[in-house]
C-alpha positions as CSV (number, residue, x, y, z in Angstrom):
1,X,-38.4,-42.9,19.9
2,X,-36.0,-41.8,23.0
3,X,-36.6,-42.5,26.5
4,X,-36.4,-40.5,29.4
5,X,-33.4,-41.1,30.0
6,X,-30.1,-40.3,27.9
7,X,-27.0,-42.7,28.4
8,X,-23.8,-41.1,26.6
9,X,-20.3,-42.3,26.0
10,X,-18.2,-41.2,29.6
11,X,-14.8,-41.3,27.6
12,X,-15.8,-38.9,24.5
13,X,-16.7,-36.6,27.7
14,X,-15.1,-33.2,27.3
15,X,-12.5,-32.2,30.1
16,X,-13.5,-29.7,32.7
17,X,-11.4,-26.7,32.2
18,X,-9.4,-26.5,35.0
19,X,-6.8,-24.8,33.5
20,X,-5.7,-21.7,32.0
21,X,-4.3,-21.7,28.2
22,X,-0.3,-21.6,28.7
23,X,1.1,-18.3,28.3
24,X,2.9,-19.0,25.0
25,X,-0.3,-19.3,23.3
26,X,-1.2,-15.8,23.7
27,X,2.3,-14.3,23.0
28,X,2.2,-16.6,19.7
29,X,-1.1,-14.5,18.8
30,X,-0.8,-12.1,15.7
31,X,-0.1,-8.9,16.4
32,X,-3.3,-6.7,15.8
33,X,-2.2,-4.5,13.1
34,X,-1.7,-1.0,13.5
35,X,-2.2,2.2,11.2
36,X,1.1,4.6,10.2
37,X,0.7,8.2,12.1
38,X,1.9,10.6,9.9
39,X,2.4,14.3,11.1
40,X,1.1,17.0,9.5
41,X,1.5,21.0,10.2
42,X,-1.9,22.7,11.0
43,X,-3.0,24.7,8.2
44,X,-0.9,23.0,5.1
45,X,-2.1,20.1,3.3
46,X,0.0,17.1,2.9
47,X,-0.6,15.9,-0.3
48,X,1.5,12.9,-0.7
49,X,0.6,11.1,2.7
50,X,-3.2,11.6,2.3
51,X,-3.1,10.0,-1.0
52,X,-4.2,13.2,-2.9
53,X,-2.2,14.0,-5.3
54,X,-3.0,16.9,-7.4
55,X,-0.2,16.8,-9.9
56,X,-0.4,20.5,-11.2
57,X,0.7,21.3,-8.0
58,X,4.0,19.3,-8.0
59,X,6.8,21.0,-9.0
60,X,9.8,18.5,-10.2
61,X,13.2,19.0,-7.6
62,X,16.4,20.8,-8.5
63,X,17.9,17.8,-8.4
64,X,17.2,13.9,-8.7
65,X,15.2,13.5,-11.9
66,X,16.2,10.9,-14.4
67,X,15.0,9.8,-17.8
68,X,13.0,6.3,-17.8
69,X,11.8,3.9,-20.8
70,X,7.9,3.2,-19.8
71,X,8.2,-1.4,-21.0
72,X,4.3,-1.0,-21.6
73,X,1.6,0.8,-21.9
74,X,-0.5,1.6,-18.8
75,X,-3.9,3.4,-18.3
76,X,-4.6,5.9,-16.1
77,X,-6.7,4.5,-13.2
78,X,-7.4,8.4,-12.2
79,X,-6.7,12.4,-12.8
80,X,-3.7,11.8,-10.3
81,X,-1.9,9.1,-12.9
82,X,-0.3,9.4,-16.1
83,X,-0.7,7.4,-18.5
84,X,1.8,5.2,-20.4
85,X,2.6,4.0,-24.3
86,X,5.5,1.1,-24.0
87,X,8.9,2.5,-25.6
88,X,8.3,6.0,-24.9
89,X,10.8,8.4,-23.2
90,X,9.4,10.8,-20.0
91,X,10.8,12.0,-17.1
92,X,10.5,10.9,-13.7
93,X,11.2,11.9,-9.8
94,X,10.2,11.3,-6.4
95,X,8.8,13.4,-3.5
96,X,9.4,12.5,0.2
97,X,7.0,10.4,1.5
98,X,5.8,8.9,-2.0
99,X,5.2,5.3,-2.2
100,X,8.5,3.9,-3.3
101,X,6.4,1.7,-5.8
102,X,5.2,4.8,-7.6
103,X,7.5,8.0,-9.1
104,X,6.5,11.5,-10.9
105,X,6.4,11.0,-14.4
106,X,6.6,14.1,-17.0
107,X,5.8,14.0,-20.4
108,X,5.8,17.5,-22.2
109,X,3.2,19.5,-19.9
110,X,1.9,16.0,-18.8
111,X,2.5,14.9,-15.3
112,X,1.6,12.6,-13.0
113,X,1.8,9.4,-10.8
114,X,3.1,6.8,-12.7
115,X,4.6,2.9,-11.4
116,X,7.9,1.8,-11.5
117,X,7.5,-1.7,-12.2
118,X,6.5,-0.1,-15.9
119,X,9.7,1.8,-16.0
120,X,13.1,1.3,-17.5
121,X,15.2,3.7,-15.4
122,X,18.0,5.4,-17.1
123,X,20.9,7.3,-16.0
């Protein structure tokens, strides 16, 4: 049973805040993070930066492809990928504004998105 009354422990008391938190706490703070803008032209799709990537549509450059050894074999997670048998030869290229972890890959009248980290690039 409790009494009436309630007798607690004045030292364990919390502090009254007269304070305010110092200023380097809140410029210590993470940053909130922030999502990339990209720009776009009214009226043409942007392919690469939305993520949709049809790759019929891609035509290889002029310039800047190279020939790369795929180290193993990788499935397809979607239409947009290619997929990958390891010690096979294909052709690869970027586009501007492509992930840099991912290239154009070409094999015969096969294309699409394929990873670098499963290529041996070639000169």
């Amino acid at each position: 049973r409790f009494s009436g009354t309630f007798v607690g422990n004045a030292e364990s008391a919390a502090p009254a805040a007269t304070t305010s938190p110092p200023a380097v706490a809140a410029a210590s703070l993470p940053a909130v993070p922030t999502i990339p803008v990209v720009p776009t032209i009214v009226g043409v799709p942007n392919t690469v930066a939305e993520g949709v990537l049809n790759p019929n549509e891609v035509k290889p450059p002029a310039s800047g492809t190279r020939r790369a050894r795929v180290l193993y074999d990788y499935e397809a997670a979607d239409s947009t990928e290619l997929a990958l048998l390891a010690d096979e030869m294909i052709t690869v290229y970027s586009l501007p504004g492509m992930d840099p972890d991912w290239l154009i890959g070409e094999r015969g009248n096969q294309k699409g998105k394929v990873p670098v980290t499963y290529l041996e690039l070639l000169s």
